[in-house]
N, C-alpha and C positions, 0 to 999 in steps of 0.2 A: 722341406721344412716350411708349413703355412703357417701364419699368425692370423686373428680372426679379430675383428672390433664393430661393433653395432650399434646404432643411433637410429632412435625415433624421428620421425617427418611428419613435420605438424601442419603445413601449409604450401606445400614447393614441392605433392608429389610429381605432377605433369613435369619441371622443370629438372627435376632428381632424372626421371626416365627419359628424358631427352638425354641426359649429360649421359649416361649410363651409354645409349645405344647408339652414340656416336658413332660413325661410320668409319673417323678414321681413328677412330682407339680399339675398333671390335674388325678388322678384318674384312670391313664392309657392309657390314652384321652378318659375318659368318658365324662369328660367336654368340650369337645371341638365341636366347629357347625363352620360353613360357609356359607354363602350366594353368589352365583355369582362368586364362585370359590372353587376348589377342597382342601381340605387341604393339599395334599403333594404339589399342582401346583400351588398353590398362588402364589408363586412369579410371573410363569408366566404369570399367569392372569394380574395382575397387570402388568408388562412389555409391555403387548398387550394393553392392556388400556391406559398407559403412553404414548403409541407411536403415539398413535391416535388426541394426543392431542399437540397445540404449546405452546410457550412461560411460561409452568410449573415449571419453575427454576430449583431449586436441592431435591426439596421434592418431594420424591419418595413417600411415605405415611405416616400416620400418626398411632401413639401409644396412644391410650385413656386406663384412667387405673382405673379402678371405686375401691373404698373399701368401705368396712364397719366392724362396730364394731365388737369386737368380742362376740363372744355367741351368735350377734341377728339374726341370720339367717343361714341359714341351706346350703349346697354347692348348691342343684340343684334349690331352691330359687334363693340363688344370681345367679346362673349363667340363670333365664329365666328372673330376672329381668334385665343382662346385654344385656343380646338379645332382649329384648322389649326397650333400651335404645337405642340400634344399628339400627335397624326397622324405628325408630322414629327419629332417629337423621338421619339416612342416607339415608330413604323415596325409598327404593328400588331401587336405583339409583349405589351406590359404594360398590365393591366388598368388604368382612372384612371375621375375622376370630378372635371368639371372644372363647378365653379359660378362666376356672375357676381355679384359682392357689389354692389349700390347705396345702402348705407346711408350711407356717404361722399360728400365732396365729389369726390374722382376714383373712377370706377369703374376695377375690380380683379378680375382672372379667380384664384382657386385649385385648383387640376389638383394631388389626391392621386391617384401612381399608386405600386400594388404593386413592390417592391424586387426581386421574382424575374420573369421572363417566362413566357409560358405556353407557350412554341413550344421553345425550348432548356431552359428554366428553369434561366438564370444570373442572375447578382444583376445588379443595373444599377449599373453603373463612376461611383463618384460624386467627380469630383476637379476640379482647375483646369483642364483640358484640356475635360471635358464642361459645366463651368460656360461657359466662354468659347463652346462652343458652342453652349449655350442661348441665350446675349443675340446672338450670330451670327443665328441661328434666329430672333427673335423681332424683331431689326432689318429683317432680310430681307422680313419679313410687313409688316411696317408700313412696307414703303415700297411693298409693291406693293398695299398699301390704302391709298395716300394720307398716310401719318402720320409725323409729325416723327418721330425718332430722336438721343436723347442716350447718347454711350458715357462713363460712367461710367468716373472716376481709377481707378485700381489698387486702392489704400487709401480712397479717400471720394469721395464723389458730388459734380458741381460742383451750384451753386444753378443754377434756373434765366437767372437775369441773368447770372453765367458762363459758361451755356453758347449764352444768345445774343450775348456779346461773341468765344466763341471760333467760333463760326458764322463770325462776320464778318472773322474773321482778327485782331481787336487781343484777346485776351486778354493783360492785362500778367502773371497770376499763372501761364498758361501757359507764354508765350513765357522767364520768371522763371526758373521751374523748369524747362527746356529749357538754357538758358544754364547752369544750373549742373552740370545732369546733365553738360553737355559738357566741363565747368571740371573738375569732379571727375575725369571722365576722363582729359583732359590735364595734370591738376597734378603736380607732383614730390613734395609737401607740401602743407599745410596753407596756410600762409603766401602757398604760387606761387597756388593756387586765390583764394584773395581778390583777390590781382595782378587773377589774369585777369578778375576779376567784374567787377575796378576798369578793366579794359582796355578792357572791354564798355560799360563807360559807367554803371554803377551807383556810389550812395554807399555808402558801409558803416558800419555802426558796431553796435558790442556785437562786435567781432569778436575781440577776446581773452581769455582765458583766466585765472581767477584769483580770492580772495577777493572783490574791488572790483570785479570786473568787471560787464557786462552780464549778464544768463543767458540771454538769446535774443540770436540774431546778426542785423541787419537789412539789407535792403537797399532802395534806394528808385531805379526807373527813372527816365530821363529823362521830364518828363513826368510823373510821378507826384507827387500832393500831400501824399504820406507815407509813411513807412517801412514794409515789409510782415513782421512777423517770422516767420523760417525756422524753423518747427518742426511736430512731428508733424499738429498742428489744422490748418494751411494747406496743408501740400503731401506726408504722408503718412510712413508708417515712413522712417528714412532720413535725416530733414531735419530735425536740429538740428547746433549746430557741434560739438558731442562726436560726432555718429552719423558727421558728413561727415569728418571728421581721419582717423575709423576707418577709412571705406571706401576713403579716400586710402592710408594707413598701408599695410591690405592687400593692394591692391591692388598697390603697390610692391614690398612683400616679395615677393609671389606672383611678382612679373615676374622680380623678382634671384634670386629661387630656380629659377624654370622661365621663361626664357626662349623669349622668341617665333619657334621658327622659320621659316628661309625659307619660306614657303609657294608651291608651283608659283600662275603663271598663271592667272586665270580664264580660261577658253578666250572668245577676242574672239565678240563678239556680232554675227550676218550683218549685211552691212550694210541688207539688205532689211525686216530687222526693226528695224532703229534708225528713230529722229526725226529730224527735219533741224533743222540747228542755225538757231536764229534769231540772221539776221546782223544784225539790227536794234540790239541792246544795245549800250548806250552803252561799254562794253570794248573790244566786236569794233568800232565804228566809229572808236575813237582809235588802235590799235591794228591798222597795215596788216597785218603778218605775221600777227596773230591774223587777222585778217578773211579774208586770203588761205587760212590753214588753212582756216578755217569754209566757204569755198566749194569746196573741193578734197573736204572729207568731205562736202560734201551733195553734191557730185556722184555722188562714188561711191554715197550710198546711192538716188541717184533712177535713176542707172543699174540698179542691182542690186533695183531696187522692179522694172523696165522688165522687166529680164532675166525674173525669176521670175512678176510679176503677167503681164505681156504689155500687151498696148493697155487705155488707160483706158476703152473699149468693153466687154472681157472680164473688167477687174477686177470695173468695174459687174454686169456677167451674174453672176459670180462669187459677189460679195456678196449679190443679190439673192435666187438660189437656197439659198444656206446659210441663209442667215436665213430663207430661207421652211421649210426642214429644218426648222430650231431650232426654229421657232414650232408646226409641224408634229407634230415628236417632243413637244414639252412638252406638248401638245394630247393626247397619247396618254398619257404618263405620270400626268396628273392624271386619267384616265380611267381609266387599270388601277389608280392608288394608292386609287382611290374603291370601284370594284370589291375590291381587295384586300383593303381592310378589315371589309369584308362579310362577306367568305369568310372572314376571320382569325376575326371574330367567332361566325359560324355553327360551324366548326373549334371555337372552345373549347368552346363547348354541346353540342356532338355528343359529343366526350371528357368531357367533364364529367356529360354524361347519362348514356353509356354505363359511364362508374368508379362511381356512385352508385345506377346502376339497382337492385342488390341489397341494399340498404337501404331504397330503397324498398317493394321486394316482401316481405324482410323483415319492414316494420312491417306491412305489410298482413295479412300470414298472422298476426302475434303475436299467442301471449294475451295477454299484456298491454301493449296499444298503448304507454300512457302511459309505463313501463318502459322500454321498445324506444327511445321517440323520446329521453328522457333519455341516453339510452347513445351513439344516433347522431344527435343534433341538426342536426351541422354540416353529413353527408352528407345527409340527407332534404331540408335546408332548402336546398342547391347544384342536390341533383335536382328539386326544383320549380321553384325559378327556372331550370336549364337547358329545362327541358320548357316551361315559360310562354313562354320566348324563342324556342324552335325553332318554335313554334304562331304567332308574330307571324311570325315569317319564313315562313312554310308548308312548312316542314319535315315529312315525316312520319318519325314516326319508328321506324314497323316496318320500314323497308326504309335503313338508316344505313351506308353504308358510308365511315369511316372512313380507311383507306385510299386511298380513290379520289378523295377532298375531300383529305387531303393531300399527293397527287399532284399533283392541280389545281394547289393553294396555292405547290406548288414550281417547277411550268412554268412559272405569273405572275412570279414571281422571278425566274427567271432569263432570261423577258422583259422586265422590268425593267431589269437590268444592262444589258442588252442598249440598249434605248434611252437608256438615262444615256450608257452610251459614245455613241450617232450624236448625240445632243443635246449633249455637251460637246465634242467634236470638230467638230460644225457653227458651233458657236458661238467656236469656239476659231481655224477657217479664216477664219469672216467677220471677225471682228477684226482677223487678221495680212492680209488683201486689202484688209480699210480704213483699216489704217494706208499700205500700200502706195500705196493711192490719193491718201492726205492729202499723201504724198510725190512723188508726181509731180505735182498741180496745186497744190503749194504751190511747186515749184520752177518749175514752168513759168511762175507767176504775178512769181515773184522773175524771171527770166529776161527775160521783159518789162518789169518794173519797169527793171529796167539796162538793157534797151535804150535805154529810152526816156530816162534821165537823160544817157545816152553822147549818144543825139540834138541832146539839150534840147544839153548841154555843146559841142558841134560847133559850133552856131550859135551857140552863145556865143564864141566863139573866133573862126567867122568875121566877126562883126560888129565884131569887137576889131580 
């Protein structure tokens, strides 16, 4: 189960990556990796990169700080699945430096990466749109490692013992705040919303307005062995009875001033692509004309599975090949995404060597070393760790071309693209061919089902 939260750094990145690579919170820095940047020289990577870029503001970089529970994962776990988080979120593009903290009871990955890129060098887009994609991103990993997954309210985190009663489908503070999201929505007033709370089967009380009155508004579910009060601490911005009146209020006005117009049709959904309706609910079985519809639209859609899939022979072939695509292309994507990053990396060092090469030579020729290095600290110290880096990779680098490696870097890409489309299109066919199929032998199995009751009922009748 990891939670994920992120904060810009406007002034205190040296001091951020000090605390980060602590020796005795990282295992000695056994925990500690990088990407696109040295670990003692970060900063100035990042510095080189910030400069390259305009109009950045005062975020120097950003602080991502992943957890999870404790017990359920092991340090060098969480810390591959913090770097396949970093990889994914920052597509080999922005320098980071991602440490495993164990000083704590739950270990904890923190991934400081550079606010500019080093391949466009634009700032990285830091809003509610790229936040929601981070915890997307980081859910994702953990379940394809094995790991629980809690998504986190709007406004506050459930406890754990909340979010395993909403696991299991009874959360009351959920299903609470659900019912009134809906009440709010449908009320005319203030007044109709409480009705409806009360319609729903809640008790109510503090629910009026006034000197004497309550100051929280309460309600207490069926089932429930006490009053739960509605306000900001329990269920977020929004949920007291002054905030709910409000939202009602304008909500109303909003409707009387701009009313709702007709809106065209959703265009009806194939029927090949629909679900068959289960005639089993106790609705459709009291209820002959309901039942008789429910049999009449699953006809049509097991017909129109039939039409489109063909024999449940060929959906099976169907299914089987796509998904062997899918597993196929994913196989290859993690294979160039691993390679790519290589190439991304090796690409910065190359540029990075070759902008700084002349400060190097520079200090070399000067009279006065000391002097020299004072003046261009940043670039000497960039070009050493470039040239250190290109030597691990066995780089040489009298013969660099620059050009020809960002050629490369671009073909990958747009090999890339390329297999994301036959990978989400394979995966996208076997889906719609095995809903297809769930509809023809769920019908087929219904179909027998009533034969056999029609039978069973014959000889009930003849023996009468």
């Amino acid at each position: 189960m990891a939670y994920t939260r992120i904060h810009a750094i406007k002034a205190t990145v040296q001091k951020a990556l000090k605390y980060i690579c602590n020796p005795e919170k990282t295992d000695g820095q056994i925990l500690i990796d990088s990407f696109a940047c040295g670990i003692e020289t970060a900063h100035y990577d990042f510095m080189d990169a910030l400069s390259k870029s305009s109009g950045i503001g005062d975020k120097q970089a950003f602080h991502l700080i992943q957890s999870f529970a404790p017990g359920e994962v092991d340090f060098d776990m969480a810390h591959q699945v913090g770097m396949e988080l970093a990889d994914k979120l920052l597509e080999n593009k922005y320098s980071y430096v991602i440490a495993t903290h164990i000083d704590k009871e739950h270990c904890h990955n923190h991934i400081i990466f550079c606010a500019v890129d080093n391949v466009e060098h634009k700032k990285y887009n830091d809003c509610k749109r790229t936040y929601r994609h981070i915890r997307n991103l980081s859910d994702e990993l953990c379940r394809e490692h094995g790991l629980s997954v809690i998504i986190p309210a709007r406004q506050k985190g459930m406890t754990h013992y909340e979010w395993q009663i909403a696991k299991s489908g009874t959360s009351w503070k959920a299903q609470m705040k659900s019912d009134m999201d809906n009440a709010i929505r449908e009320a005319h007033s203030y007044e109709d919303f409480i009705s409806r709370m009360q319609t729903k089967g809640y008790e109510v009380k503090g629910e009026i307005f006034g000197d004497n009155a309550l100051k929280y508004l309460s309600f207490c579910a069926l089932g429930q062995s006490r009053f739960t009060r509605v306000s900001e601490s329990n269920f977020g911005v929004g949920y007291t009875k002054e905030a709910i009146r409000e939202r009602i209020e304008k909500r109303v006005m909003t409707q009387e001033k701009f009313p709702v117009k007709k809106k065209f049709p959703f265009p009806k959904r194939p029927d090949a692509k629909r679900t068959l309706i289960d005639t089993d609910q106790e609705k459709l079985q009291e209820n002959g004309a309901l039942k008789h519809w429910a049999d009449i639209q699953n006809l049509k859609i097991a017909a129109a599975s039939y039409a489109e899939g063909g024999s449940v022979e060929e959906l099976e072939r169907k299914i089987a090949e796509k998904n062997a695509t899918a597993k196929t292309t994913r196989s290859e994507i993690v294979d160039l995404e691993r390679e790519m990053k290589a190439k991304a990396e090796i690409l910065k060092y190359v540029k990075q060597y070759m902008a700084n090469r002349k400060y190097q030579r520079g200090y070399e020729k000067a009279t006065d070393q000391d002097a020299y290095f004072r003046s261009h600290e940043t670039q000497i110290i960039l070009f050493g760790g470039a040239e250190n880096m290109l030597k691990r990779y066995g780089i040489k680098t009298a013969s660099l071309d620059v050009e020809k490696m960002q050629a490369e870097y671009d073909a990958m890409t747009v090999q890339k693209a390329k297999l994301k489309k036959t990978y989400q299109t394979a995966e996208k066919e076997a889906t719609e061919a095995d809903k297809q199929l769930k509809n023809i032998r769920q019908y087929l199995g219904r179909e027998r089902d009533t034969q056999e009751k029609e039978k069973i009922n014959k000889k009930h009748d003849i023996s009468l």
